[in-house]
C-alpha positions as CSV (number, residue, x, y, z in Angstrom):
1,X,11.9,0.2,24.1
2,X,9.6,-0.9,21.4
3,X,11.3,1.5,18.9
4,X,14.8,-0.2,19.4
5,X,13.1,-3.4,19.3
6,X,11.8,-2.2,15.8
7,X,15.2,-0.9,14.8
8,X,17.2,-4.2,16.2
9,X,14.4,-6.4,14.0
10,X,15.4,-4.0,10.8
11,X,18.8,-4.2,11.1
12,X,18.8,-8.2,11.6
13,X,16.8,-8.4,8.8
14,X,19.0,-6.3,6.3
15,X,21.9,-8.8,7.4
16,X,20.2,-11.5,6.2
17,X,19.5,-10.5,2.8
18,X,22.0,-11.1,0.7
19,X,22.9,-8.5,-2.5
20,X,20.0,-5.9,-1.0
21,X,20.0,-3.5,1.3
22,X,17.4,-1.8,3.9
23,X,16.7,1.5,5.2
24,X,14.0,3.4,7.1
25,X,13.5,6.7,6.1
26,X,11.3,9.3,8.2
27,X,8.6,10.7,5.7
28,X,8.6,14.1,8.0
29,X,10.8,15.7,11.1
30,X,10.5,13.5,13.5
31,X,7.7,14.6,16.0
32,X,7.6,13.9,20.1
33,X,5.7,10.8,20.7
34,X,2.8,11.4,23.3
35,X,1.3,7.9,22.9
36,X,3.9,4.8,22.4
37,X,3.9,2.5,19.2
38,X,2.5,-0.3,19.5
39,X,4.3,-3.9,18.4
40,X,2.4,-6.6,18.8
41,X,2.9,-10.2,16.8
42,X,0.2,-12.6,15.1
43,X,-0.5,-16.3,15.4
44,X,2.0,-17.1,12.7
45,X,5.0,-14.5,14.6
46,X,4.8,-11.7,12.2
47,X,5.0,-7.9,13.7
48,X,1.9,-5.6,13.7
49,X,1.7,-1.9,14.4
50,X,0.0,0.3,15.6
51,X,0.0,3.9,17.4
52,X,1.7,5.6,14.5
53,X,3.2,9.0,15.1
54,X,6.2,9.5,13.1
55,X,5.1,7.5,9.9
56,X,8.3,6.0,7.7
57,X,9.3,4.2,4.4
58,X,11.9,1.4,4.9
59,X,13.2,0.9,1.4
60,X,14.6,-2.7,0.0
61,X,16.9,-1.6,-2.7
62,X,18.6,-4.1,-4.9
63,X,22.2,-3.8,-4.6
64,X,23.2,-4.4,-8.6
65,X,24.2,-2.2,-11.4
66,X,20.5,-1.7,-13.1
67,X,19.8,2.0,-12.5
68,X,16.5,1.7,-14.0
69,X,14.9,0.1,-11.3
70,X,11.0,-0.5,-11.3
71,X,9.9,0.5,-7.5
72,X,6.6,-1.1,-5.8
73,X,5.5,1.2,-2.5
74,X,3.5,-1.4,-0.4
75,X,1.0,-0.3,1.4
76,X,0.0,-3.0,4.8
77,X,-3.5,-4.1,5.9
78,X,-5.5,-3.9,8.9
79,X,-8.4,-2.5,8.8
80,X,-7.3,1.2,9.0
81,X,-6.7,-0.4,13.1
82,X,-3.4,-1.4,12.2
83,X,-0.6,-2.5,10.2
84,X,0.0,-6.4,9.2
85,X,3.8,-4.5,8.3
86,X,5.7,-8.0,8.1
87,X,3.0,-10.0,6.8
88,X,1.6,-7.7,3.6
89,X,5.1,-5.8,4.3
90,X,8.5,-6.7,4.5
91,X,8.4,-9.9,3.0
92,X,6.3,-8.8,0.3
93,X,9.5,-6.4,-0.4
94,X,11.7,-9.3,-0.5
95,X,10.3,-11.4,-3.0
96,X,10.5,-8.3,-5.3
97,X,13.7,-7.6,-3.8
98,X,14.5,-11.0,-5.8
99,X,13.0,-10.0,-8.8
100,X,15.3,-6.9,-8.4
101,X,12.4,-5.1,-8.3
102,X,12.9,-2.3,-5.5
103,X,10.2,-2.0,-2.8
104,X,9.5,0.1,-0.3
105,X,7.2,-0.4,2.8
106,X,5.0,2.5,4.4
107,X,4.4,2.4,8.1
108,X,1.3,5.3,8.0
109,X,-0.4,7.0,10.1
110,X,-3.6,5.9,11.3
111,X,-7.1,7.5,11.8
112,X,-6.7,7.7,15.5
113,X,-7.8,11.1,17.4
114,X,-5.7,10.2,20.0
115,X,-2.3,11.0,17.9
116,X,-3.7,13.4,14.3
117,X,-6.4,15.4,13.3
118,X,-8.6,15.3,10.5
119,X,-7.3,11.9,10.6
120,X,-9.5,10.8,7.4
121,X,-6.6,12.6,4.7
122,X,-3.7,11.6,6.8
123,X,-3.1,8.1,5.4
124,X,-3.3,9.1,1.7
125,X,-1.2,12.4,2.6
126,X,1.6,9.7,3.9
127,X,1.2,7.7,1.1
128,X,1.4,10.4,-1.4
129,X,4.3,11.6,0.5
130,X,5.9,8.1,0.3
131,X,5.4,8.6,-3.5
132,X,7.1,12.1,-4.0
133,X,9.9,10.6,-1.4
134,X,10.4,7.5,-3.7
135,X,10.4,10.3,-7.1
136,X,12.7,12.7,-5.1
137,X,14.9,9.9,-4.6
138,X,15.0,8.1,-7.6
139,X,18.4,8.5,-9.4
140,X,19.7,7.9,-5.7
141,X,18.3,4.8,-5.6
142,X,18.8,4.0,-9.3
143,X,15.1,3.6,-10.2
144,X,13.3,5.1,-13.3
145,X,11.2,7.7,-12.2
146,X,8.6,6.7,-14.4
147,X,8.0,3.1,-13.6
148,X,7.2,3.7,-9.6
149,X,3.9,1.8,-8.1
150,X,2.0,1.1,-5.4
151,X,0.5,-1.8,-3.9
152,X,-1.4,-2.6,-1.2
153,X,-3.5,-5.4,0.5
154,X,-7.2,-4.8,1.9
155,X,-7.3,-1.5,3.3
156,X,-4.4,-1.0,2.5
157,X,-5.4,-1.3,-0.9
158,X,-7.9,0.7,-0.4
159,X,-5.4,3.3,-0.1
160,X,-3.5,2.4,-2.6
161,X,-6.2,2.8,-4.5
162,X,-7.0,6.2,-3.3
163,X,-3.5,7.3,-4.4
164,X,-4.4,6.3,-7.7
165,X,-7.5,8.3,-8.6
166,X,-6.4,10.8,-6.1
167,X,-3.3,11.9,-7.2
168,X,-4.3,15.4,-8.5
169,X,-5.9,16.2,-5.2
170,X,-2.7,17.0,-2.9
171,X,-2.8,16.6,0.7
172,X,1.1,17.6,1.5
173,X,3.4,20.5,0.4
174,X,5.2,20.1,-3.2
175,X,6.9,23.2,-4.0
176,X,8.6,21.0,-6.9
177,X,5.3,20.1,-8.2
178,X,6.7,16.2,-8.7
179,X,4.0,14.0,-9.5
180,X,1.9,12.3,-7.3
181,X,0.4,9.6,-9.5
182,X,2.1,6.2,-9.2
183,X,2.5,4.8,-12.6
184,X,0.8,1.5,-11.6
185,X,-1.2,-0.3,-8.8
186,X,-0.8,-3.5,-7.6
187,X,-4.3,-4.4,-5.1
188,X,-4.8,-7.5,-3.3
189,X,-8.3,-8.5,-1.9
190,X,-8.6,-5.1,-1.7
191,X,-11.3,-2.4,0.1
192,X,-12.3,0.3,-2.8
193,X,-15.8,1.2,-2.3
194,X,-17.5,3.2,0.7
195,X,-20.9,2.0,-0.5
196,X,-22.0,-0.2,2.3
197,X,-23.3,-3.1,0.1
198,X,-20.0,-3.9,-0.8
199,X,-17.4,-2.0,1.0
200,X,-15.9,-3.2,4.4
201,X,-18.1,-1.1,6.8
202,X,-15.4,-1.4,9.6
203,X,-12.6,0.6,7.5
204,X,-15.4,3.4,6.5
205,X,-16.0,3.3,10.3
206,X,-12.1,3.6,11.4
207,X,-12.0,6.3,9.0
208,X,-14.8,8.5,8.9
209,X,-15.9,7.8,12.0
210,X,-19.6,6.6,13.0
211,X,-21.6,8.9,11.0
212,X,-19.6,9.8,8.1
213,X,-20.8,12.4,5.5
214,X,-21.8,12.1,2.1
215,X,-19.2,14.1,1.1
216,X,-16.6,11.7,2.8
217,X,-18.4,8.6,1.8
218,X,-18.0,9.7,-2.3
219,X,-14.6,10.8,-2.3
220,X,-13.4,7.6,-0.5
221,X,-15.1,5.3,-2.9
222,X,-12.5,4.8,-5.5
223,X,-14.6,3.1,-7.9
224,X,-16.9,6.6,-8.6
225,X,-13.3,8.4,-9.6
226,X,-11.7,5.8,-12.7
227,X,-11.1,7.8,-15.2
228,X,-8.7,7.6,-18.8
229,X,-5.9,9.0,-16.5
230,X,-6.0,6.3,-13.4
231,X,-3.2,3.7,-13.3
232,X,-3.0,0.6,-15.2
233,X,-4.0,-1.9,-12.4
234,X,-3.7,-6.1,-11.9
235,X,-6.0,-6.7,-8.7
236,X,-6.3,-10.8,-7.0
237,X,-9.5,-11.6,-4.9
238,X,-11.1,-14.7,-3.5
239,X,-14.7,-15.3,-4.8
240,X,-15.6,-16.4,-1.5
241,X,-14.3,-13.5,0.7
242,X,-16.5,-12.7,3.9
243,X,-14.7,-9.7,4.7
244,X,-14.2,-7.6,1.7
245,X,-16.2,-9.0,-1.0
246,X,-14.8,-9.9,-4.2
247,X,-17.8,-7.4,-5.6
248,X,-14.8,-4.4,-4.6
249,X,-12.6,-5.6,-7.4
250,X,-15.1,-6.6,-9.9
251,X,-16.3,-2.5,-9.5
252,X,-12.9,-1.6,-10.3
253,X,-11.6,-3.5,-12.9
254,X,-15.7,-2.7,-14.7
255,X,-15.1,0.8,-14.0
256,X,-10.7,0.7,-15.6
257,X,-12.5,-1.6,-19.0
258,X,-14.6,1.3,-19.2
259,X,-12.3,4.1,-19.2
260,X,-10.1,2.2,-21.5
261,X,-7.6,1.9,-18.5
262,X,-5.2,-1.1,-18.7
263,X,-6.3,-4.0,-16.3
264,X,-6.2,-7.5,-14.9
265,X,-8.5,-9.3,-12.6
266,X,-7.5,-12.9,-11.2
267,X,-10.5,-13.9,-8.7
268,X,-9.4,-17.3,-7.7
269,X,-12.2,-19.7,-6.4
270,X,-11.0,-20.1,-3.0
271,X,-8.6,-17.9,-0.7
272,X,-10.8,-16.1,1.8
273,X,-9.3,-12.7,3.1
274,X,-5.9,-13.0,3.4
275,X,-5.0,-16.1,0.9
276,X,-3.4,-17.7,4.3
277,X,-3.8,-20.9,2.6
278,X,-4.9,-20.5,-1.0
279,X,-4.1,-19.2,-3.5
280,X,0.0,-19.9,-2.7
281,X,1.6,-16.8,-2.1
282,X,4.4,-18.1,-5.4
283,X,0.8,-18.7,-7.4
284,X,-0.3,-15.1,-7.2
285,X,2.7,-13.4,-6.7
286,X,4.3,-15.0,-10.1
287,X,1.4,-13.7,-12.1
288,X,2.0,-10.1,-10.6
289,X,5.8,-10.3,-12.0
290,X,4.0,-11.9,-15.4
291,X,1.7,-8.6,-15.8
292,X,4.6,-6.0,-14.6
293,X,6.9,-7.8,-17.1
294,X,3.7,-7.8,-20.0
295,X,3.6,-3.6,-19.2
296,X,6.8,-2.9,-19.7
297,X,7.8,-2.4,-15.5
């Protein structure tokens, strides 16, 4: 029932967008669900999920002649608990929908014992799968292979993230040997280090469990793997964020200056985690579009 109330929601929504169109796209077979999704909505009506067994990408494709598209795979919040999908998801996809950038959401898998094993890998195998989908699909879809992203927002960026200095360290099958590096990132407030003195302790904890190894701990902190090759990046941040300190993306952007890596860094002065009231979503979001256009995207 929940999955037809998903699919009904979809299908409303691609009605009501006018010159795009919308499609959700298993990222594997489909496999028998044991424990039901879960759909739940927050204080402002968006959908959350949760319970993720067959992970998907529902793409937002500008309906319009440019087969050249630039592609951002967004990449949802919550804590590695859940996914703030509509929130940090679907409308994200429609503002770049506008832009006629395409977009593509991923509804992941999550670290939970009760539905995956090894369940530490299984995000960043999704989203790297979401990747080689997005690549495999690409003159389909009319985007330029070459200018395909990812974005994500708090842990989500922390995946992101992970994508990005991970991307020679595959977790799926590909026989075709297609890349796996996204050829930008795009992180908002995001989580990047494991080091508990800055990192969000409660998404090391949802992934690696309550005693996490050292081994686990390194490769999951983004900021020790920058090098010449990781993806030119623009990250936002509030200075006085509670949850994920701002600390995260000043490690990253240090550690992309270093390597001679492309970067931005906007830390407004206000927004909290979340920027539910400030900075406006138009603030932020048009200085995203400013840098994509400034790097040729």
């Amino acid at each position: 029932m929940k999955r037809l109330i998903l699919t009904a929601f979809l299908g409303a929504m691609c009605l009501s967008m006018v010159g795009q169109s919308s499609e959700e796209l298993l990222l594997y077979s489909e496999k028998k669900v044991i424990i039901p999704e879960e759909h739940i909505h927050d204080g402002g009506g968006n959908l959350i999920v949760a319970k993720i067994t067959n992970p998907t990408l529902t793409a937002f494709v500008p309906m319009d002649e440019n087969k050249n598209k630039t592609a951002v795979i967004i990449c949802p919040g919550g804590g590695y608990t859940n996914l703030h999908i509509q929130r940090e998801g679907f409308k994200i996809a429609e503002a770049f929908n506008e832009q006629g950038i395409a977009a593509f959401v991923l509804k992941h898998r999550l670290p939970d014992s009760e539905i995956v094993e090894d369940g530490a890998y299984v995000p960043l195998a999704d989203a790297q799968r979401a990747i080689q989908m997005t690549r495999e699909n690409a003159e389909k879809w009319g985007i330029d292979p070459d200018k395909i992203g990812i974005m994500g927002f708090s842990a989500g960026g922390h995946l992101a993230s992970t994508a990005g200095v991970h991307h020679n360290t595959p977790f799926i099958k590909n026989e075709k040997n297609i890349s796996l590096r996204p050829d930008f990132m795009i992180l908002i407030y995001p989580v990047v280090s494991f080091d508990d003195n800055v990192g969000h302790v409660g998404s090391k904890k949802r992934l690696l469990g309550n005693l996490p190894e050292k081994e686990g701990t390194e490769f999951f902190s983004n900021e020790l793997h920058v090098n010449s090759n990781t993806p030119k990046t623009i990250l936002f941040h509030a200075n006085d964020d509670s949850l994920v300190p701002v600390e995260n993306s000043l490690i990253f952007y240090n550690k992309l200056r270093q390597h001679n890596v492309s970067a931005e860094l906007h830390a407004y002065s206000k927004g909290e985690h979340g920027f539910f009231q400030t900075p406006d979503f138009s603030e932020w979001f048009h200085r995203c579009i400013q840098w994509m256009k400034t790097e040729g995207l």
